[in-house]
NUMAR-753936 format. One record per residue (C-alpha): x, y, z; residue in one letter. Coordinates in steps of 0.001 Angstrom, whole numbers, padded with zeros to 6 digits, always signed. Example, Ala and Ser with C-alpha at 12.3 -4.5 7.8 and 13.67 -1.06 7.14 Angstrom:
2
+012300-004500+007800A/+013670-001060+007140S/
***
This chain:
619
+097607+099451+186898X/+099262+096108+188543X/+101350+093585+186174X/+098424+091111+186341X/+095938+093828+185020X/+098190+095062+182270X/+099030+091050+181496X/+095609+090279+180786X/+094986+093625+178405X/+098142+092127+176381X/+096007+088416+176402X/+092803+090226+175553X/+094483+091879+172995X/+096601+089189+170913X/+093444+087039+171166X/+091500+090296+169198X/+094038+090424+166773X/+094012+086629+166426X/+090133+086947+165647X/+090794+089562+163124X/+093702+088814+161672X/+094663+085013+162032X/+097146+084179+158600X/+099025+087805+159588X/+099643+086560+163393X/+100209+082087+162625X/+101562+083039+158845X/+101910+079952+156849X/+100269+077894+159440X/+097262+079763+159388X/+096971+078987+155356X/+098142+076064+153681X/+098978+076388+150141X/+099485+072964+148040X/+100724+072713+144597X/+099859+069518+142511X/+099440+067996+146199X/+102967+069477+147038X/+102842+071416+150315X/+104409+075163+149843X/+105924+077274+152349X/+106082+081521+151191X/+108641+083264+152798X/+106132+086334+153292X/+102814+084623+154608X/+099825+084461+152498X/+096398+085427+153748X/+092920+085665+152784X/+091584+089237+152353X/+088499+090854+153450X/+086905+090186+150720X/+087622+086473+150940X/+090717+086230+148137X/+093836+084690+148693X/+097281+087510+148861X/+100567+085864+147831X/+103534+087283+147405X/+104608+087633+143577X/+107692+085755+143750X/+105491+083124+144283X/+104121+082925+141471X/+107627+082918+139688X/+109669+080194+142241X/+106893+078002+143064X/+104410+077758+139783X/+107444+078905+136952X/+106056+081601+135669X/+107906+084559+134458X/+106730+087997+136509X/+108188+091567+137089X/+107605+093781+139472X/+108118+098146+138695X/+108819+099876+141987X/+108430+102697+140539X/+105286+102286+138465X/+103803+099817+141227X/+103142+097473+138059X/+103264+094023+138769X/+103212+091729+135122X/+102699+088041+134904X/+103397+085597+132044X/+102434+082010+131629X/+100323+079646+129676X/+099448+081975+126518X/+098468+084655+129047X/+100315+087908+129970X/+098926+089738+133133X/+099186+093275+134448X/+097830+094571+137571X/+098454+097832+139783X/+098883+098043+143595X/+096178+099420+145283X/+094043+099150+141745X/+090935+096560+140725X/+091306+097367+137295X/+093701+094664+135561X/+094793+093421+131826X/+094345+089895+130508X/+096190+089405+127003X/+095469+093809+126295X/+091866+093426+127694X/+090303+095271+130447X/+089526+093055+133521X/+087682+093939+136701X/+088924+092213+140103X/+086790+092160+142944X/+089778+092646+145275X/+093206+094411+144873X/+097094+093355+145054X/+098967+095349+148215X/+102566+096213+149356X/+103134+094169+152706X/+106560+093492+154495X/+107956+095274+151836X/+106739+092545+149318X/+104194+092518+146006X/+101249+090606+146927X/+099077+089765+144148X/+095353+087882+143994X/+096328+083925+143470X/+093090+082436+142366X/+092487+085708+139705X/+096177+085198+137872X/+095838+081530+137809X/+092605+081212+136605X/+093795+083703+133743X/+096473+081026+132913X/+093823+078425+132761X/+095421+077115+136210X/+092559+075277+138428X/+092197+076818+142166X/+090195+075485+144768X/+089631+076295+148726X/+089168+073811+151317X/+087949+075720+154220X/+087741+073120+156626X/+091195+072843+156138X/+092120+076494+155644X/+093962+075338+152143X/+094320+076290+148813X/+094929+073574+146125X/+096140+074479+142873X/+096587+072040+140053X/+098573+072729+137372X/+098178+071616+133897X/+099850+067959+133271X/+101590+067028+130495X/+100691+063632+130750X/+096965+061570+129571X/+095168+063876+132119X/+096494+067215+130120X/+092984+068851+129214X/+094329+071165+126777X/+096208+068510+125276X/+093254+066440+125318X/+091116+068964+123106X/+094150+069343+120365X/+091624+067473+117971X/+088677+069177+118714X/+086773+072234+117193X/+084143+074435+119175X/+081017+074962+117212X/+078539+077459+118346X/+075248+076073+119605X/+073416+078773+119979X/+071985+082137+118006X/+073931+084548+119639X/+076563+084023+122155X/+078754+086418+123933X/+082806+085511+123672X/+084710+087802+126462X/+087782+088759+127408X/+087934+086157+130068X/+086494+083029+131584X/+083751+084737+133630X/+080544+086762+133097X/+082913+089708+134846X/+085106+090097+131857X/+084005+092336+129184X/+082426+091036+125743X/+084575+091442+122552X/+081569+090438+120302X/+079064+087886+119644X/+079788+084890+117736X/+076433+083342+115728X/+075004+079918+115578X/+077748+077410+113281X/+080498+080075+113864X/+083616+077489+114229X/+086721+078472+116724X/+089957+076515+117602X/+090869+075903+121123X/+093567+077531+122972X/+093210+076297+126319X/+090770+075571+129275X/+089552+077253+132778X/+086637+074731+134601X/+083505+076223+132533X/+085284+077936+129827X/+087044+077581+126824X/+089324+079941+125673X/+089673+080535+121786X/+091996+082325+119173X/+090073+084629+117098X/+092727+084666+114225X/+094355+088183+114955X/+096338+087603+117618X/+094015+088045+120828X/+092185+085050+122717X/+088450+085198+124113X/+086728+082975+126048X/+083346+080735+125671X/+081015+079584+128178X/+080788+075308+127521X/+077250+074962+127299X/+077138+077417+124079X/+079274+075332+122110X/+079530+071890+120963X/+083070+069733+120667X/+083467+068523+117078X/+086216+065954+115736X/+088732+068385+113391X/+088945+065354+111521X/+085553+064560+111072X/+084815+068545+110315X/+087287+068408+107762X/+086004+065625+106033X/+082330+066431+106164X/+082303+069558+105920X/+085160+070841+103728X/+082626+071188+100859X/+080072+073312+102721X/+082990+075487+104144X/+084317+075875+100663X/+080421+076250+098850X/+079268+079053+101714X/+082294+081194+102402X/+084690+083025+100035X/+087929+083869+100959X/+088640+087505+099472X/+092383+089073+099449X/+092186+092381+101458X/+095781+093918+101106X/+097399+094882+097535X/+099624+092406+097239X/+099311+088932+099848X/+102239+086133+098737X/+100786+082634+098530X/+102467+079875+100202X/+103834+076470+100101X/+102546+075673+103548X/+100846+077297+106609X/+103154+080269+107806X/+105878+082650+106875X/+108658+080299+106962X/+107124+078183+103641X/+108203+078746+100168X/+106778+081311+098031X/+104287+079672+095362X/+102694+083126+093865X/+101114+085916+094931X/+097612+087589+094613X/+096114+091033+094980X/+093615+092845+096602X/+089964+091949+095488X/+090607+088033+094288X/+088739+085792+095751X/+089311+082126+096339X/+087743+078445+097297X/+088671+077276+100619X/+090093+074061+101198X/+091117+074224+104794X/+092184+076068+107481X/+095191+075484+110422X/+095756+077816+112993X/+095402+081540+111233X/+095978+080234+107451X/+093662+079496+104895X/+094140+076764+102498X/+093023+077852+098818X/+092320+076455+095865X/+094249+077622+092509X/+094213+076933+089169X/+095639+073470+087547X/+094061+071718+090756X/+096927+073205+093046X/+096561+074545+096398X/+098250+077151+098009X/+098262+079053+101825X/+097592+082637+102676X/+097641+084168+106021X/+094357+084927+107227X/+095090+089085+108606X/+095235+089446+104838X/+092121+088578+103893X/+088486+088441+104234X/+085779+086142+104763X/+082218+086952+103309X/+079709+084051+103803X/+076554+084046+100616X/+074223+085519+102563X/+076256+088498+103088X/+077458+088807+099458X/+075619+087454+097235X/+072431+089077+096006X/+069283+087929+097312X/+066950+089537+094540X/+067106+086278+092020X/+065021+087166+088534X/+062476+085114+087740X/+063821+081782+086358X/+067167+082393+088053X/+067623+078709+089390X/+071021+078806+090484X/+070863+075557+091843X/+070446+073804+088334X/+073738+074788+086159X/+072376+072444+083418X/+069516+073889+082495X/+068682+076437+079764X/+071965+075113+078082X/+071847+076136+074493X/+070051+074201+072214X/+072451+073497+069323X/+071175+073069+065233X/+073537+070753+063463X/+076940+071567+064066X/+079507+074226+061795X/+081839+072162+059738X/+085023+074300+059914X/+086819+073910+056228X/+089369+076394+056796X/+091842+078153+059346X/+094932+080320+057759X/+096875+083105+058642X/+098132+085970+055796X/+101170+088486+056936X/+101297+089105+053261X/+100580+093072+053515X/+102224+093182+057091X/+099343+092619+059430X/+098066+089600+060645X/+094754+088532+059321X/+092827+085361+060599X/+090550+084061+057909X/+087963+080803+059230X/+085552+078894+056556X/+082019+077145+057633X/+079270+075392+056760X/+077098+078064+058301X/+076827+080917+060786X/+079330+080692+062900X/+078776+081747+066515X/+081974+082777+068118X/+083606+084672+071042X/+087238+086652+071720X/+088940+086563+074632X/+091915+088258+075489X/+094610+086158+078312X/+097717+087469+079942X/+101172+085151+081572X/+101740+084648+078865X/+099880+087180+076583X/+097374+085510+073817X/+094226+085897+071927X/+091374+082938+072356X/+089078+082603+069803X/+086388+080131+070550X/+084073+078886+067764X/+080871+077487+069194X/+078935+074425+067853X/+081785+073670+065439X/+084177+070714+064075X/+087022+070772+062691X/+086721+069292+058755X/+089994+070911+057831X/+091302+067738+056012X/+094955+067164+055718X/+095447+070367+057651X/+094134+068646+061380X/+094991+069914+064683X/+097867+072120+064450X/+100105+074752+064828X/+100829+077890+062170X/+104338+079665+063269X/+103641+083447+062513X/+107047+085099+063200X/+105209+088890+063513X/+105777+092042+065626X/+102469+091156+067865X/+101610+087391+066844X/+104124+084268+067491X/+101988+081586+066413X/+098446+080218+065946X/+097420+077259+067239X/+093976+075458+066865X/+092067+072051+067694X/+088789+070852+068491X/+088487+071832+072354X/+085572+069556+073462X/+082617+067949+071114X/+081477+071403+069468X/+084358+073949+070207X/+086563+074729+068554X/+089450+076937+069920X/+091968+079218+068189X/+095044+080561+070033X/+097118+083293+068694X/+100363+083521+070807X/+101425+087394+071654X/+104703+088910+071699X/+102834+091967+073078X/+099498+092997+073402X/+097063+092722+070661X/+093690+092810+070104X/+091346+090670+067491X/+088699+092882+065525X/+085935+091324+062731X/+087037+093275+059761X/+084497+091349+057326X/+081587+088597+057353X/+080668+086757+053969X/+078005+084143+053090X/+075972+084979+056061X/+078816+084959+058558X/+079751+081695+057950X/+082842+083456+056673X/+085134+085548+058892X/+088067+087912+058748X/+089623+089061+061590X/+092911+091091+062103X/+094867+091732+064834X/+095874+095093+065601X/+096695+097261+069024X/+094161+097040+071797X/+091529+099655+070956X/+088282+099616+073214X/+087100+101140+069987X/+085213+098763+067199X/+084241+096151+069926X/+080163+095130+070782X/+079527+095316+073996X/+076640+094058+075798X/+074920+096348+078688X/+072148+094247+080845X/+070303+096726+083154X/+069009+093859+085844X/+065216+093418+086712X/+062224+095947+084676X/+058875+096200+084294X/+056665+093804+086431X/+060071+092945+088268X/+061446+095496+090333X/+064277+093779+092258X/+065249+094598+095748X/+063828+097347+097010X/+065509+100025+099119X/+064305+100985+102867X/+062791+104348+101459X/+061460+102214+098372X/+063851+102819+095764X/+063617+100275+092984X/+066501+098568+092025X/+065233+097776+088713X/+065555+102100+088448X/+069052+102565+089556X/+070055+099785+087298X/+068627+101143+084489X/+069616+104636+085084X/+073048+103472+085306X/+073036+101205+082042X/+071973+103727+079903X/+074752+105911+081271X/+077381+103486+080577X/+075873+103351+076992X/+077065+106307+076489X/+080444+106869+077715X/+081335+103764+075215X/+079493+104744+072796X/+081706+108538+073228X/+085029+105961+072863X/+083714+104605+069882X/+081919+101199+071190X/+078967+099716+069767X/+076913+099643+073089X/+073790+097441+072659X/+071505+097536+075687X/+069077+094497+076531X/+066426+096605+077975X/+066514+100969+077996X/+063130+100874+079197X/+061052+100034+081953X/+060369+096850+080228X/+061461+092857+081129X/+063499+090615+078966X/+064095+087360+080038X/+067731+085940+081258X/+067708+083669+078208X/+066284+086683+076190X/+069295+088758+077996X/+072301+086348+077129X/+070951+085833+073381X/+071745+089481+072661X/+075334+088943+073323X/+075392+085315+071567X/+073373+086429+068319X/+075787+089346+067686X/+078930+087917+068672X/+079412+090327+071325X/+082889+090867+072523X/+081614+091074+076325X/+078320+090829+078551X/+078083+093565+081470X/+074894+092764+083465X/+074558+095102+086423X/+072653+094949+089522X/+072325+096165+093088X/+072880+093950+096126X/+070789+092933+098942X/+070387+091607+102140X/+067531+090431+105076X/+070386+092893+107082X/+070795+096773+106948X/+074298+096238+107600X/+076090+094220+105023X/+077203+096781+102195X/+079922+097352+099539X/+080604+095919+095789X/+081203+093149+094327X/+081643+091622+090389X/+080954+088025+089573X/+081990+085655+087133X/+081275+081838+086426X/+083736+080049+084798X/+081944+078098+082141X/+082989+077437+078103X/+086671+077309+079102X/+086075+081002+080151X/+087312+080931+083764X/+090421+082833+083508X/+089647+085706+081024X/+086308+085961+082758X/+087802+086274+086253X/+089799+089246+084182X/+087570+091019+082981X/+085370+090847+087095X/+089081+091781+088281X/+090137+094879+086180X/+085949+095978+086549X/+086254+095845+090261X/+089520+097194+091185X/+088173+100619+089212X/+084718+100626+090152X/+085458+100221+094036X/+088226+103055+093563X/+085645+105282+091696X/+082864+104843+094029X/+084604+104330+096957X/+082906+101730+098706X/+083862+098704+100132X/+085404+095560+098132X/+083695+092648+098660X/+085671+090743+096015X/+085758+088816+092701X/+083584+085965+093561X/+082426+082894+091194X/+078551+082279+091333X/+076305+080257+088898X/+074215+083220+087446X/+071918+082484+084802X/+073088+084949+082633X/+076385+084300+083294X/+075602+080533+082479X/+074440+081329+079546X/+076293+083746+077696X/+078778+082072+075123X/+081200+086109+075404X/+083235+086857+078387X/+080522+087997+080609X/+080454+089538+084391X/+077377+090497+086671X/+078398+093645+088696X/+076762+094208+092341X/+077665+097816+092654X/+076185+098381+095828X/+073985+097214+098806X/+070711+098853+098013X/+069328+097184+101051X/+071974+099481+103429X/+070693+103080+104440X/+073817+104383+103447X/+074541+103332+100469X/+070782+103622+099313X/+071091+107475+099667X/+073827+107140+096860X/+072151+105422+094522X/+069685+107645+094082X/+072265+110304+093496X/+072603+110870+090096X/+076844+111884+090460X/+077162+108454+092344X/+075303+106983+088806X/+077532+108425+087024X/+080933+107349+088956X/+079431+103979+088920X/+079183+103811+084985X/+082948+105589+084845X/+084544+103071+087061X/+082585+099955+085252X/+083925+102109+081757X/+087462+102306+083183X/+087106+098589+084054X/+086719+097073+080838X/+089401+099458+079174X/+091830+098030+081354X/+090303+094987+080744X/+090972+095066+076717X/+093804+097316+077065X/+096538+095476+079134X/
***
């Protein structure tokens, strides 16, 4: 073969590998790379792939864009941080990570010249970096962030994503490639963590990210949703404390001042939320923080019971008030220590309707005296110093138009017992003495009967059965610890929920247990729950008693805790005696539907609602 043969096989064969492989044979000529409009020059050339992706070297990424990166030899592990995002990919692999999620390239990072050469367009579009390809020009463009007017991210610090649609996916990444994490619901609210063209990417509250497609979601004003719509936050979610002991703070994060703390089961108002803290509502119209991984948010529809009784009306908290006579003129309060107890002794006009409630920090006795006035004369509003082993002093005054309240100040716990009734109870003696479940009157309200059968399970068990079944069992067990357990219905029969509450108010009941199965439209919400509504000054001893019935009923049964929660109940409403309505389980949830029918799981129900209201009157 002559020199000019062999010289044209070397021409014929630069110009094939020119054709196949143009960026490897001109280098950074053959692919311009700009950043922010800045021109770049690698020191290794990038190319475009075979599958039409743009190879850079991984230093790169670190000396031209500022973003931290490592690369393992050994491993062949190439990591990538920047922008909220921390990368890792493998040479020679598609699979990749994105912030711990699995992510699927469609081409793969290489070892060439000796260098790490990653996929440009799939790292930066990770960090929420724009990349675009001008082919005419054989160019890739990247912009970067600004932190000037024409920041986007900086631009959506005010804004809130609401979802616009029933169901919408939120992935791992901003593409249809990356995997789904779960699907957010129509009115489900996220904060914005950054931006990639079409998607926005959102923190989920527990440390991870996901992403959202634009046209599911709408972009509110934070301002504007926290002025219009911090009621309807507050009135359709509850805020329940998940771990056994969750500090409450000054402000949102760890670095605040401790203002209290709270235990598992409570459950609180919302006021507001930044970043993963929820603003609460406590007592004395304070507010405190807690941090959101210890707690939980349950929404009405998944808590609260959907089987109202007839005449329920929650809506209307005035009606079906009681309807007072003419008022109890109260002649005479006084204390006697005289044979080394304490005994209370109260004077009326009439019957006097009353109810005892027993308060802790610090410890004391309430006695509330319904439709009364004070007519003591020259002994007034005022305050009786006591000086005895369990009582410090008594205090009383008239604590709104027709209540009266009596205080008894502890020096350690105590309970209140009727010891004697004259002159058809318009007379009372009381004396306080240890706490003793025994000697008290107890309410038990099996919810639902007769023509009303409640929810009704998916193999058609009757609520209105279980919660029978599981009244009459409670009966019982305080009646066997010496209880006078009155029941408002032990028969297949309906009572009214004014009929219900009068048994507890005509007696002077020391407490109202109404108890009841929850349901749902769902199969899948489950668990227990106690309510309370805070009415008659009641609030704190009633949250008490839902407290102390809860923590042993969930820890006899076993099933999920789905909180103390406040909710305007008529019986609740109505009863003048610390009352609670318990929701021991979801009778609407296969699961938990099987147990109810069980008669053990009827019987750890009733212990763990017994144990509750010992703890209740005993500490």
């Amino acid at each position: 073969m002559n020199k000019k043969t062999l010289l044209r096989l070397y021409v014929l064969l630069f110009f094939l590998i020119c054709l196949l492989f143009p960026s490897q044979v001109f280098g950074a000529e053959g692919l311009y790379i700009t950043v922010d409009g800045r021109l770049i020059n690698a020191d290794v050339a990038p190319y475009i792939d075979s599958q039409n992706r743009t190879i850079v070297p991984i230093r790169f990424i670190g000396e031209e864009l500022g973003y931290s990166f490592n690369w393992d030899v050994t491993s062949k592990e190439v990591t990538v941080n920047g922008n909220g995002a921390m990368i890792r990919l493998w040479i020679g692999q598609k699979a990749a990570e994105v912030n711990g999620m699995i992510a699927e390239m469609d081409t793969t990072a290489v070892i060439s010249q000796g260098r790490a050469m990653v996929p440009l367009r799939f790292i930066l579009e990770s960090m929420g970096v724009q990349v675009s390809y001008d082919e005419k020009n054989s160019a890739v463009n990247i912009l970067r962030a600004s932190t000037d007017e024409n920041n986007q991210e900086s631009s959506f610090e005010d804004k809130i994503l609401v979802i616009n649609s029933p169901k919408v996916n939120v992935r791992s990444g901003p593409g249809t490639n990356y995997s789904v994490l779960f699907q957010a619901v129509l009115g489900d609210k996220f904060i914005i963590s950054g931006i990639n063209q079409d998607w926005y990417q959102v923190a989920l509250g527990d440390g991870n990210s996901g992403w959202l497609y634009e046209s599911t979601v709408d972009l509110v004003d934070a301002g504007q949703l926290v002025n219009e719509g911090a009621q309807e936050t507050a009135r359709e979610t509850t805020l329940v404390i998940s771990e056994d002991v969750v500090n409450i703070r000054t402000g949102p994060g760890v670095n605040y001042a401790k203002l209290d703390t709270t235990k598992k089961g409570d459950s609180f108002q919302i006021l507001s939320q930044k970043d993963d803290w929820y603003e609460i509502a406590l007592t004395g119209n304070r507010s405190g923080w807690v941090a959101g991984w210890l707690v939980s948010l349950h929404s009405d529809s998944s808590v609260a019971s959907r089987t109202e009784e007839p005449g329920e009306h929650r809506e209307s908290p005035e009606t079906n008030e009681p309807m007072w006579t003419e008022p109890v003129q109260i002649s005479e309060i006084k204390v006697d220590t005289a044979n080394g107890g304490v005994l209370l002794d109260i004077a009326g006009s009439q019957k006097i309707i009353y109810a005892i409630s027993n308060l802790d920090q610090p410890k004391r006795i309430v006695l509330d005296l319904y439709n009364c006035i004070l007519n003591t004369g020259d002994q007034g509003d005022g305050t009786i110093v006591v000086d005895h082993d369990l009582v410090k002093s008594m205090r009383f005054a008239q604590y709104d138009a027709r209540q009266v309240r009596i205080v008894l100040d502890l020096n350690a716990s105590a309970g209140l017992n009727l010891v004697s009734s004259a002159e058809g109870d318009s007379k009372l003696a009381f004396a306080v003495a240890e706490p003793s479940l025994a000697g008290k009157t107890i309410v038990i309200d099996a919810g639902h009967g007769g023509q009303d059968p409640g929810a009704i399970g998916p193999s058609g068990l009757y609520e209105k059965d279980v919660t029978l079944k599981i009244a009459l069992k409670l009966a019982e067990k305080l009646q066997n610890k010496g209880v006078n357990a009155v029941l408002t219905r032990s028969d297949d029969t309906y009572v009214s929920l004014e009929g219900r509450a009068a048994v507890a108010n005509n007696i002077n009941a020391d407490l109202f247990v109404s108890i009841h199965m929850n349901a749902s439209t769902s199969s899948t919400p489950n668990g227990t729950a106690v309510y309370y509504y805070g009415v008659n000054g009641q609030g704190d001893v009633r949250k008490k008693l839902a407290s102390s019935v809860l923590e042993e009923l969930v820890q006899r049964i076993q099933r999920k805790s789905n909180g103390v929660l406040e909710e305007n109940f008529a019986v609740l409403r109505l009863t003048l005696v610390p009352s609670i309505l318990v929701e021991t389980a979801f009778i609407s949830n296969n699961e938990e539907e099987k147990l109810l029918a069980q008669d053990y799981f009827q019987e750890e129900a009733a212990e763990g609602i017994l144990k509750g209201l010992e703890g209740y009157f005993l500490h």
